[in-house]
C-alpha positions in Angstrom: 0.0 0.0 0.0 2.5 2.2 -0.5 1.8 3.5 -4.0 -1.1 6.1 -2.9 -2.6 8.4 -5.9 -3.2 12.1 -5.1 -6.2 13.5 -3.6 -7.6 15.2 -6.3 -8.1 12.3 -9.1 -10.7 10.8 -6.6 -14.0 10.5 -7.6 -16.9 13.0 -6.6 -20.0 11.4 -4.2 -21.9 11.6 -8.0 -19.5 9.6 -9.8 -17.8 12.5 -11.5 -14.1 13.6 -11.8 -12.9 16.7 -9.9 -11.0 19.7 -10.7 -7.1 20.0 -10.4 -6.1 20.9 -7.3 -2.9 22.9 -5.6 0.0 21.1 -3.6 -1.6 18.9 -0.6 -0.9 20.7 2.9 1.3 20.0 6.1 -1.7 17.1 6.7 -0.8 14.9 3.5 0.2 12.3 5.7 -3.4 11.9 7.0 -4.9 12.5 3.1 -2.5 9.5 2.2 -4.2 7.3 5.0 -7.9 8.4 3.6 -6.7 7.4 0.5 -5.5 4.0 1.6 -9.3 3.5 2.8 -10.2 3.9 -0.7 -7.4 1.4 -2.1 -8.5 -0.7 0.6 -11.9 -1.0 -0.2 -11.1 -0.6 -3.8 -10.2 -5.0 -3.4 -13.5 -5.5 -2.3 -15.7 -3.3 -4.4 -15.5 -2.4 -7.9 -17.0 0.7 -10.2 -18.1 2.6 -6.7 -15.4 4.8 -6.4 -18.0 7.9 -5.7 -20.0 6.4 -3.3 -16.4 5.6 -1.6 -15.8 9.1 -1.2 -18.9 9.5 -0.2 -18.3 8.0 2.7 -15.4 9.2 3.5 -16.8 12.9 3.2 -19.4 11.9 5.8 -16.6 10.4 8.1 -14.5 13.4 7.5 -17.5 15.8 8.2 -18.6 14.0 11.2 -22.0 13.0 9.7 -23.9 9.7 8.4 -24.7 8.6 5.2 -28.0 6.7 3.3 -27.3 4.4 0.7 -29.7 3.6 -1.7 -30.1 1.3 -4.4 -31.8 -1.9 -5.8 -30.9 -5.1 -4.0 -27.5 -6.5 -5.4 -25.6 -3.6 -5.9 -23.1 -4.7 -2.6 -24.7 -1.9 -0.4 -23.7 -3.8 2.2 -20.5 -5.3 1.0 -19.6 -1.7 0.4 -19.9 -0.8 3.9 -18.5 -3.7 5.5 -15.2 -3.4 3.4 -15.7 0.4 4.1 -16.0 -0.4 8.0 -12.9 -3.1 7.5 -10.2 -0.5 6.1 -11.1 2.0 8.5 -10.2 -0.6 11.4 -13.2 0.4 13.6 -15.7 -1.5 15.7 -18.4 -2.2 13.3 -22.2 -3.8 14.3 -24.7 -4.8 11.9 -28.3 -4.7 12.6 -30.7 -6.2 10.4 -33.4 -3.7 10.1 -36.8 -5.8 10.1 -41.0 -5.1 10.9 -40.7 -6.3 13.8 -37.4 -4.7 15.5 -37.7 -2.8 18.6 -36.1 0.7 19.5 -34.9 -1.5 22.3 -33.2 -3.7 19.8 -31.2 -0.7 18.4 -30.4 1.8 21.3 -30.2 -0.9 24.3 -32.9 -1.7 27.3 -33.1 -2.2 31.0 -33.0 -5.7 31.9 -33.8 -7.0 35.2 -31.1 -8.9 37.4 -32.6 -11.2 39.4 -29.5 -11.9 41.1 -28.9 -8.4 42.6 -32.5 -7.5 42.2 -32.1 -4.3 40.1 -32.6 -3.2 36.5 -28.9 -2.8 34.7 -28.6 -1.4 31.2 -27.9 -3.2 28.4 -26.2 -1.4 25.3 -27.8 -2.2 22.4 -25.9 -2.7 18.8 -25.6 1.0 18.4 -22.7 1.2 20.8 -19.9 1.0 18.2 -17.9 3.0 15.8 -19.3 1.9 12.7 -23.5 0.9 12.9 -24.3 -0.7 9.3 -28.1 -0.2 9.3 -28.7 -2.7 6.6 -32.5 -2.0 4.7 -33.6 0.9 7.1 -36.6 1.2 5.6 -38.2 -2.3 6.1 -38.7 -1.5 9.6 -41.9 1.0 11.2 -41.0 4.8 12.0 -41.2 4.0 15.7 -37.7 1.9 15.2 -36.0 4.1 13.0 -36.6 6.8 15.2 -34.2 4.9 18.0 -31.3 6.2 16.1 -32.4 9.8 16.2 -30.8 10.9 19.5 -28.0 8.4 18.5 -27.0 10.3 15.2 -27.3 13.9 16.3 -26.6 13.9 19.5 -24.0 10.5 19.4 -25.8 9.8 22.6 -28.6 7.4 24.0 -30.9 8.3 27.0 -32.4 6.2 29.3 -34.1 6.3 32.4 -32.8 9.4 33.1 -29.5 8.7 32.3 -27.5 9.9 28.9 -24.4 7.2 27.4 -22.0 8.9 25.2 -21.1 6.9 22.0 -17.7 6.1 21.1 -16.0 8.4 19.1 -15.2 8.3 15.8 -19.0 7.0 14.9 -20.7 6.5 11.9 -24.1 5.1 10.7 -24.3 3.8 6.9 -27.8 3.1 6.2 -28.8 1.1 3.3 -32.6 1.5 1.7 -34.1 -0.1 -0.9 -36.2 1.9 -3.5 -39.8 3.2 -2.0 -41.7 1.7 -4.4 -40.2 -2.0 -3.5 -42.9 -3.8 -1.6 -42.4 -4.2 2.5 -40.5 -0.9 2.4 -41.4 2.7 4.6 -40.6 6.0 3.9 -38.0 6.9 6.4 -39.9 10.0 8.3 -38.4 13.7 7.8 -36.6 14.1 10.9 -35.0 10.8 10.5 -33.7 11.7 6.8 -32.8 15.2 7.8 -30.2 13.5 10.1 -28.2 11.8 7.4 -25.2 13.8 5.3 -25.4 12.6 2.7 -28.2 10.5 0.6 -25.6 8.5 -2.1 -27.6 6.4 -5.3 -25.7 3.3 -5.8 -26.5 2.7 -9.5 -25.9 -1.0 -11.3 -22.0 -0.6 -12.0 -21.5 -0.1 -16.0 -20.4 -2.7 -18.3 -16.8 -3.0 -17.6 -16.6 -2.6 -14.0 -19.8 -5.6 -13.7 -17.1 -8.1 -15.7 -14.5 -7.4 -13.5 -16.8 -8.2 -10.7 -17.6 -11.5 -12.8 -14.5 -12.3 -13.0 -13.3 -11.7 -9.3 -15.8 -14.3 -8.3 -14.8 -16.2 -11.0 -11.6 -16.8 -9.6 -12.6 -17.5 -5.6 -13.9 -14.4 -4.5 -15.5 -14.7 -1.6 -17.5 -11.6 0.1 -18.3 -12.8 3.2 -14.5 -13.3 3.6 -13.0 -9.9 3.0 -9.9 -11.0 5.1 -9.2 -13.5 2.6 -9.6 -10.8 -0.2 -6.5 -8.9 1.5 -8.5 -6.3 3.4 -6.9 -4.8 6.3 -6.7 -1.8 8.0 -5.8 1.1 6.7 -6.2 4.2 8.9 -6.1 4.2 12.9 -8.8 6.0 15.0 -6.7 8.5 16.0 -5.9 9.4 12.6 -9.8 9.7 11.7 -10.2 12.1 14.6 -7.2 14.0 13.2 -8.2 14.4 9.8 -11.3 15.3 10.7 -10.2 18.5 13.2 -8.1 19.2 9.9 -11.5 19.2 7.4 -13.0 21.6 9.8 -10.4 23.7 9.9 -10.7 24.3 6.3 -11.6 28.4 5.7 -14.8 29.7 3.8 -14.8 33.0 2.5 -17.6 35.7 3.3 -19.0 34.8 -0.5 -19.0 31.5 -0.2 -21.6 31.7 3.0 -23.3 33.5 1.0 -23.4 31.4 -1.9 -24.7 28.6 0.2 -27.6 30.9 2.0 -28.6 31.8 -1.4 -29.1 28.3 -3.0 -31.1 27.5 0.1 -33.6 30.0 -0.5 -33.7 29.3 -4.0 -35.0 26.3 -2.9 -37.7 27.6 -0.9 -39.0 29.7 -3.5 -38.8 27.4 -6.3 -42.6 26.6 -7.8 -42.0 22.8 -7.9 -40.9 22.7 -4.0 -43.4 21.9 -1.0 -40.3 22.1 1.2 -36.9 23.4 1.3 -34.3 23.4 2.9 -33.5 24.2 6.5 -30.7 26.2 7.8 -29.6 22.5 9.4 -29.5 21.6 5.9 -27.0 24.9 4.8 -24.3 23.9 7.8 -24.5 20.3 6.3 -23.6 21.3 2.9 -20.8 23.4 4.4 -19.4 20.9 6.4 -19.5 18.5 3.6 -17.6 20.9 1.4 -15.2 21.7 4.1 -14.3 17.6 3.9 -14.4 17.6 0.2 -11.9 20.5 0.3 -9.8 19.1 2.7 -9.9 15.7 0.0 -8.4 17.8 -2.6 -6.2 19.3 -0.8 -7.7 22.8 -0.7 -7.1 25.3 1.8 -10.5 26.9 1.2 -13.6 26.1 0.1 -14.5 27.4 -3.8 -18.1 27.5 -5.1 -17.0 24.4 -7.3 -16.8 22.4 -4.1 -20.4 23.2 -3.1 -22.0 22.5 -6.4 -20.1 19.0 -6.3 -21.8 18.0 -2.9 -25.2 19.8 -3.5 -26.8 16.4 -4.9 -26.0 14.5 -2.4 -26.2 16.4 0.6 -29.9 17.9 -0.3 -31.6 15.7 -2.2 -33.2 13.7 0.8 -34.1 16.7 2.3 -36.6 18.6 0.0 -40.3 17.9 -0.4 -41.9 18.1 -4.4 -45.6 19.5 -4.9 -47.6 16.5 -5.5 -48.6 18.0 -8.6 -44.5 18.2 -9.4 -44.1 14.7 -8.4 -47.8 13.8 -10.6 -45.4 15.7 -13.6 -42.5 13.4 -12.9 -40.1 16.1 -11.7 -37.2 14.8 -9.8 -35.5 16.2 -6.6 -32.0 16.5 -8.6 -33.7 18.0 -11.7 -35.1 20.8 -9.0 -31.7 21.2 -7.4 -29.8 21.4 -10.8 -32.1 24.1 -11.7 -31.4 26.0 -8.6 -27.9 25.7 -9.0 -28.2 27.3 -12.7 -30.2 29.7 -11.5 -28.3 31.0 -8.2 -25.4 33.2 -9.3 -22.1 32.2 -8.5 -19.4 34.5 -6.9 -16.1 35.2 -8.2 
């Protein structure tokens, strides 16, 4: 792992190639480890390099990420392998209609030897919670995670648990319209990052997962496939003081204020934005910066994580939605429309 290639020829969170960048920083030693993560990962998964750094924006930007995508696209594989590099404690829960919040955030249980009720941590207690098909369980459950993801906290009986730290939740969803799914409720939604589409990989990258199983590939054995760690937790918590430290001009603020608006004016739009929704785009284009080894943030870097970081959080008229208008079609027609400072 000691061939590492720059910062800025990794993929965008949409799949598409970035600008050139200037020389990396004083912290190129912890941009080398975030893009060992990707090599990493990189022997596991093939053709989702964007959804990779997608990932890693979310770590970076101390936020969570939803995955979706039609079963079969190795959503899960993707954040197992993800979880594997980053050499973090990683739980899976299996997200079903009849899990509990108990099942998710922990529970008193009675001792009947001491005669008191202890607490039991539930599955969230980790570094890495894989939240595999979110959306096949009732509102009431996903909501357990609420508290857990914004606050990195759970509260009960009176009594509030920190999280460990660095923490993460990758959620995986199927497609709404699949049958036995529910639409994950505002709130919940408005706690993720980042909302990544993992598409069916193209042509060439779907051979070359053919031929990795062709030749013994096993997934459930992603020791076997040469997956180790990559990046220690301490240099997680490191590179992420670095991506905040990353400046932001007067114009850029701006910039992102006014694209917000925009939202909430545009005709097709029941809902737009919040201002929790502005800090989020900021903070995930202070991490994409810091990727490319920018010292500041440029209105370039805010377009490129618009998509992702907005498009869960913005409600269509039902007579847009009757029309077939889509939430990116919106957004890219806010981002033509907003002008862009110099």
């Amino acid at each position: 792992m000691t061939d590492t290639p720059p910062a800025p020829s990794t993929t965008t969170p949409d799949g598409t190639a970035p600008t050139s960048a200037p020389e990396a920083l004083d912290d190129a030693a912890l941009r080398e480890a975030m893009n060992r993560v990707r090599l990493e990962v990189g022997k596991a998964v093939i053709g989702q390099d964007g959804t990779v750094t997608g990932l890693l924006i979310a770590l970076l930007a101390r936020g969570h990420v939803l995955l979706e995508g039609v079963p079969g696209v190795a959503k899960t594989l993707l954040v197992r392998a993800f979880s594997t590099a980053l050499g973090l404690d990683t739980t899976r829960i299996q997200f079903t209609p009849d899990l509990m919040p108990g099942d998710v955030s922990g529970s008193l249980v009675y001792d009947a030897k001491t005669g008191e009720f202890e607490f039991r941590e539930g599955p969230v207690f980790t570094n890495v919670v894989l939240a595999d098909e979110i959306n096949r369980t009732p509102p009431k459950t996903q909501a357990a995670l609420l508290e857990a993801m914004e606050e990195r906290q759970v509260s009960t009986d009176g009594v509030t648990r920190s999280l460990p730290d660095p923490f993460l939740v990758a959620a995986t969803q199927n497609p709404i319209e699949h049958e036995g799914t529910y639409t994950l409720p505002e709130a919940q939604l408005d706690r993720f990052l980042l909302k990544l589409i993992v598409d069916v990989p193209a042509r060439d990258a779907e051979l070359a997962v053919l031929r990795r199983h062709a030749s013994g590939f096993d997934p459930r054995d992603l020791a076997g496939a040469g997956l180790g760690r990559a990046a220690s937790a301490a240099e997680i918590r490191a590179a992420q003081r670095a991506a905040a430290s990353v400046t932001v001009s007067d114009d850029v603020l701006g910039y992102i204020v006014d694209l917000a608006q925009a939202t909430r004016s545009s005709p097709s739009v029941q809902l737009g934005v919040s201002p929790r929704a502005a800090t989020a785009l900021l903070a995930a284009s202070k991490a994409w910066a810091w990727l490319g080894a920018y010292p500041a943030i440029t209105p370039d870097h805010v377009q490129t994580m618009l998509l992702p970081t907005w498009r869960h959080r913005i409600r269509l008229r039902p007579d847009a939605e009757l029309e077939g208008v889509s939430v990116d079609a919106v957004l890219g027609s806010v981002l033509q429309q907003t002008r862009v400072p110099i």
